[in-house]
N, CA, C and O of each residue as an XYZ file, in Angstrom:
344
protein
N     -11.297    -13.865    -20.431
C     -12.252    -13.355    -19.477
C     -12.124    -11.829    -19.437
O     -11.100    -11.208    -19.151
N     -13.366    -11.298    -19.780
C     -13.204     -9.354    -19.459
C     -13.963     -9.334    -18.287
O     -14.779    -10.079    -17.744
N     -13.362     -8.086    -18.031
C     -13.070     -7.368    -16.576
C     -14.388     -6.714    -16.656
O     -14.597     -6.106    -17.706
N     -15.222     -6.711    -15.861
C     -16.376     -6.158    -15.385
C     -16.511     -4.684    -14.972
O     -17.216     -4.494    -13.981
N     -15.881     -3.450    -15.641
C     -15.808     -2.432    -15.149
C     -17.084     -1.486    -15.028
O     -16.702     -0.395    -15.452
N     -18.251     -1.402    -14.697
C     -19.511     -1.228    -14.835
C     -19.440     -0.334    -13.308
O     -18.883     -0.816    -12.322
N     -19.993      0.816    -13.304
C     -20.068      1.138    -11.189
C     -20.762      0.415    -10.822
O     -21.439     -0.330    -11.531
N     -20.762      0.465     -9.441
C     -21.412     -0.053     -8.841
C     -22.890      0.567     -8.832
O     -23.095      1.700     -9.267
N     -23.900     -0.238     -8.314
C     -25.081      0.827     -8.273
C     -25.176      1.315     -6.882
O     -26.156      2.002     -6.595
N     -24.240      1.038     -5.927
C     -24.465      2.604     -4.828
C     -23.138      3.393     -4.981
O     -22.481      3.850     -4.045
N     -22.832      3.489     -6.351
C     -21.898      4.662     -6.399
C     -22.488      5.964     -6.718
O     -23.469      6.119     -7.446
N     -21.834      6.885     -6.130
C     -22.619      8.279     -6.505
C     -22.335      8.585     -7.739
O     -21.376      8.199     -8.407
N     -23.390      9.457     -8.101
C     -23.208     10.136     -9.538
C     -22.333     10.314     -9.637
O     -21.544      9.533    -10.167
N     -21.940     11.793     -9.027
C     -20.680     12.299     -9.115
C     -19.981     12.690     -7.922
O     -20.730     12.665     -6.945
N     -18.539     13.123     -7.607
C     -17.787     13.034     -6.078
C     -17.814     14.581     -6.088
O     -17.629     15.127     -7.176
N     -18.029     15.358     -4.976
C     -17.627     16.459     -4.474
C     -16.069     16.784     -4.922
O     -15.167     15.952     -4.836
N     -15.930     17.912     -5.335
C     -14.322     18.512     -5.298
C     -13.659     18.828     -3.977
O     -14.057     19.794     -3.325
N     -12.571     17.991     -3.506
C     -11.960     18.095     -3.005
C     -10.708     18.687     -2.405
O      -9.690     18.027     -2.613
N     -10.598     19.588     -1.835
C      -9.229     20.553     -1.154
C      -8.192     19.671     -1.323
O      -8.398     18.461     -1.233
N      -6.863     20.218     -1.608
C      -5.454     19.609     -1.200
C      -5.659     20.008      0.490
O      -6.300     20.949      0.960
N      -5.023     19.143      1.075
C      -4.475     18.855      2.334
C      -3.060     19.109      2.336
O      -2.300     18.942      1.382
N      -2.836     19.431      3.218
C      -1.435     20.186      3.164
C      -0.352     18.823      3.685
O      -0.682     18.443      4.809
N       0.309     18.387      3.362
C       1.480     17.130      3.952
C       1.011     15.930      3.790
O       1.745     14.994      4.107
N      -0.849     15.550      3.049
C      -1.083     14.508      3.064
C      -0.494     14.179      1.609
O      -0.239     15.011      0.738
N      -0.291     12.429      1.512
C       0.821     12.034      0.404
C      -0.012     10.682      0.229
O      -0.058      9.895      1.174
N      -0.705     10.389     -1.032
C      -1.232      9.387     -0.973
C      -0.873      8.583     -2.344
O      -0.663      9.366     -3.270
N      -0.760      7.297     -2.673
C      -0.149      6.644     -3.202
C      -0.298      5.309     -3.378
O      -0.114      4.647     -2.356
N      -0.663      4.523     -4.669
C      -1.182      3.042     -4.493
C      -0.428      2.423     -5.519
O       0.358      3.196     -6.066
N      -0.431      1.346     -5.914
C       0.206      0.596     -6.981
C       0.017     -0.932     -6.999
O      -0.456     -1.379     -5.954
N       0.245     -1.686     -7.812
C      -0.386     -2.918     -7.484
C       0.144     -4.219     -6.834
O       0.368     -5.122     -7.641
N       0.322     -4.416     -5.887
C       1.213     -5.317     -5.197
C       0.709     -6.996     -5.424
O       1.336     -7.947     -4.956
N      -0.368     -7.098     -6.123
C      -0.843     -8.433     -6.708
C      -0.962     -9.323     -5.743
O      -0.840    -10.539     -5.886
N      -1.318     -8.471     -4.263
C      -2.117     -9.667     -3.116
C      -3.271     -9.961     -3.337
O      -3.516    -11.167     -3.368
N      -4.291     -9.087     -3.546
C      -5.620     -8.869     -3.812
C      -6.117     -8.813     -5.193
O      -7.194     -9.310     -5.521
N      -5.427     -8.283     -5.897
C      -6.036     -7.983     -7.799
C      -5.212     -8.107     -8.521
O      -4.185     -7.503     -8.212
N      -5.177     -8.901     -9.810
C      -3.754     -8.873    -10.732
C      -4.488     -7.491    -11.918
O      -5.633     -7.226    -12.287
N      -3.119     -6.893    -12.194
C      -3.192     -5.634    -13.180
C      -3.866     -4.645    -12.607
O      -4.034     -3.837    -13.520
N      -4.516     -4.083    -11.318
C      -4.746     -2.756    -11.195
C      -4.502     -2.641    -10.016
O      -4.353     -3.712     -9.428
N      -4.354     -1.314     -9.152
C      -3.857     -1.104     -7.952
C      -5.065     -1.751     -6.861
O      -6.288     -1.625     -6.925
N      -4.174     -2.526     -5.790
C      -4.454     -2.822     -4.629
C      -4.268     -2.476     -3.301
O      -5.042     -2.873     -2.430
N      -3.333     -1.788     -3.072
C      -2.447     -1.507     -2.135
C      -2.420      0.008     -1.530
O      -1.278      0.267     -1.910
N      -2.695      0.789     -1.096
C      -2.698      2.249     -0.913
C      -1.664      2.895      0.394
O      -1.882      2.515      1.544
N      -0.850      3.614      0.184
C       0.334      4.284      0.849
C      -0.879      5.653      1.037
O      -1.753      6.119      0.306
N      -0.260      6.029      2.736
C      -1.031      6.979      3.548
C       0.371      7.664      3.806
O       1.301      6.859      3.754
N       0.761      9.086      4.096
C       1.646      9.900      4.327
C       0.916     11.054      4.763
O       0.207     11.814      4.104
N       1.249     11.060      6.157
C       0.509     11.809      7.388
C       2.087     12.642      8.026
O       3.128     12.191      8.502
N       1.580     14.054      7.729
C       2.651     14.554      8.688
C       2.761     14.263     10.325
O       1.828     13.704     10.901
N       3.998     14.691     11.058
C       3.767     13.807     11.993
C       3.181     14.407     12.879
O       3.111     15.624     12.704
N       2.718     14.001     13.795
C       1.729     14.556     14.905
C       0.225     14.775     14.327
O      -0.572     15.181     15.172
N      -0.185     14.611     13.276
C      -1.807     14.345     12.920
C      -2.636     13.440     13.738
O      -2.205     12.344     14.098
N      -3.758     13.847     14.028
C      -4.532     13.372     14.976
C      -5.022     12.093     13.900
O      -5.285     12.728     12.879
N      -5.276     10.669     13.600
C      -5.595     10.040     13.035
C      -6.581      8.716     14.420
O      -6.429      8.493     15.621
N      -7.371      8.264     13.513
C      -8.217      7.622     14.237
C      -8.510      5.515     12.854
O      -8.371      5.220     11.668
N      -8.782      5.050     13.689
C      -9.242      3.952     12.979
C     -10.034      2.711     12.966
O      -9.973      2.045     14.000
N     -10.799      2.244     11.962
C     -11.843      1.299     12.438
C     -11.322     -0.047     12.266
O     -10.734     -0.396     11.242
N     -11.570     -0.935     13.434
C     -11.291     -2.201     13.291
C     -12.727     -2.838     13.251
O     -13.673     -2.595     14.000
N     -12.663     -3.641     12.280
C     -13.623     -5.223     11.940
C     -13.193     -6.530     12.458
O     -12.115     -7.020     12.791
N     -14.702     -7.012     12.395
C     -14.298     -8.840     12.376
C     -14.233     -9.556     11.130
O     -15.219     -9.307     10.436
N     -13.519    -10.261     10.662
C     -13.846    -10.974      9.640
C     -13.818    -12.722      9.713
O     -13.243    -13.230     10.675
N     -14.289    -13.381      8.940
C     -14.409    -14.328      8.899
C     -13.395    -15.019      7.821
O     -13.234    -16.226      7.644
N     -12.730    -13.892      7.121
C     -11.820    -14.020      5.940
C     -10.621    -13.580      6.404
O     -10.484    -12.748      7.301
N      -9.680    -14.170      5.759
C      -7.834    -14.257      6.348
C      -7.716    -12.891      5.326
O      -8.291    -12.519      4.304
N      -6.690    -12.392      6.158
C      -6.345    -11.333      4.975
C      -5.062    -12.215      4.194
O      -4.485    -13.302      4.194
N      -5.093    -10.893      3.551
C      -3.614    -11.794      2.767
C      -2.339    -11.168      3.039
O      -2.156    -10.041      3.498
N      -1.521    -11.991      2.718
C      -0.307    -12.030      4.357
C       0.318    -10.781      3.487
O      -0.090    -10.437      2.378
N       1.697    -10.003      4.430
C       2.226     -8.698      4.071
C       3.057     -8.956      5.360
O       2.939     -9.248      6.550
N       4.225     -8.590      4.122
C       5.460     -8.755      5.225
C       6.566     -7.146      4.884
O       6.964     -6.939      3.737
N       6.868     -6.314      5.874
C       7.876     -4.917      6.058
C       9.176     -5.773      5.572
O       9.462     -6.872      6.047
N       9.967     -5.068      4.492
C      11.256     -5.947      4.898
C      12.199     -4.656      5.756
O      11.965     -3.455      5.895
N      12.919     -5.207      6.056
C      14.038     -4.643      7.389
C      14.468     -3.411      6.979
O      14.642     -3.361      5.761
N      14.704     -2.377      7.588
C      15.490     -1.072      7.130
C      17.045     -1.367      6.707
O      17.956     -1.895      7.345
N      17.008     -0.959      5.712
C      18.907     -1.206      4.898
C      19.812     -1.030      6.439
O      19.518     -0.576      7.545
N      20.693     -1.472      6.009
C      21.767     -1.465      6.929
C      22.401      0.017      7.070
O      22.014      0.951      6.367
N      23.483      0.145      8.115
C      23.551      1.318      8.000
C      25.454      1.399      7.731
O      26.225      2.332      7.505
N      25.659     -0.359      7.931
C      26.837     -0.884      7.874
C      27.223     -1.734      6.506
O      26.847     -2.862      6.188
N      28.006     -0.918      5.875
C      28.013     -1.768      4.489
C      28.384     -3.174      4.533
O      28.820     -3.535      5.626
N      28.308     -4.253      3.423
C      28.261     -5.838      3.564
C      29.776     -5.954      3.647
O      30.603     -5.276      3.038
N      29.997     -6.997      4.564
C      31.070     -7.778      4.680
C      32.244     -7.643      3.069
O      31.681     -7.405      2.001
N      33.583     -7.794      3.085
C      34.182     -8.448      2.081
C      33.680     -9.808      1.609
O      32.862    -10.536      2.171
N      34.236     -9.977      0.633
C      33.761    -11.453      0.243
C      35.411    -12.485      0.906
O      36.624    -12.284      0.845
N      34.720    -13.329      1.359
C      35.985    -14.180      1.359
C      37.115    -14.509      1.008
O      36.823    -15.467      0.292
N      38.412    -14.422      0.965
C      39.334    -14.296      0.201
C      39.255    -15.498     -0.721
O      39.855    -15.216     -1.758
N      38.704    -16.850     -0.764
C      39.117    -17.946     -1.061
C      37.532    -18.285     -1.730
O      37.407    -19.337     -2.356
N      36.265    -17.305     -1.565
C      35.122    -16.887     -2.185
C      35.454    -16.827     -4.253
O      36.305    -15.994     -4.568
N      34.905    -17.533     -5.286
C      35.121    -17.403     -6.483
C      34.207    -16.207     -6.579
O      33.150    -16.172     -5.949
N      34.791    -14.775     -7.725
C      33.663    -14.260     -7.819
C      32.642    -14.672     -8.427
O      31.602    -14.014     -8.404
């Protein structure tokens, strides 16, 4: 099966040139919730105190699940058991 890479037809010709933003950090890669082989996922890096705003929708569609895992410890792991095989 090939991949349909064609624009869309309400894509613009072409995009305006865009300024760097000073502290913004943006970043995607493909986390394979949504698309296998190209990026899905997009990382936002906002210095802190930026005024940011955002739109919420309804959907009728589940997203797809996303789970934070825990911040590392700050306490290294236990010994292993004395009586533990390595």
């Amino acid at each position: 099966m090939s991949l349909d890479l064609s624009p869309s037809p309400f894509a613009p010709a072409a995009f305006p040139r865009l300024p760097a933003i000073t502290g913004v950090r943006l970043a995607v890669t493909e986390s394979g919730m949504k698309y296998t082989g190209r990026p899905d996922l997009l990382f936002v890096s906002l210095p802190e105190g930026t005024p940011a705003a955002r739109v919420l929708t309804r959907s009728a569609t589940a997203p797809a699940p996303a789970s934070v895992p825990p911040p590392p410890s700050r306490h290294p792991p236990p010994p292993p058991h004395p009586h533990t095989p390595p």
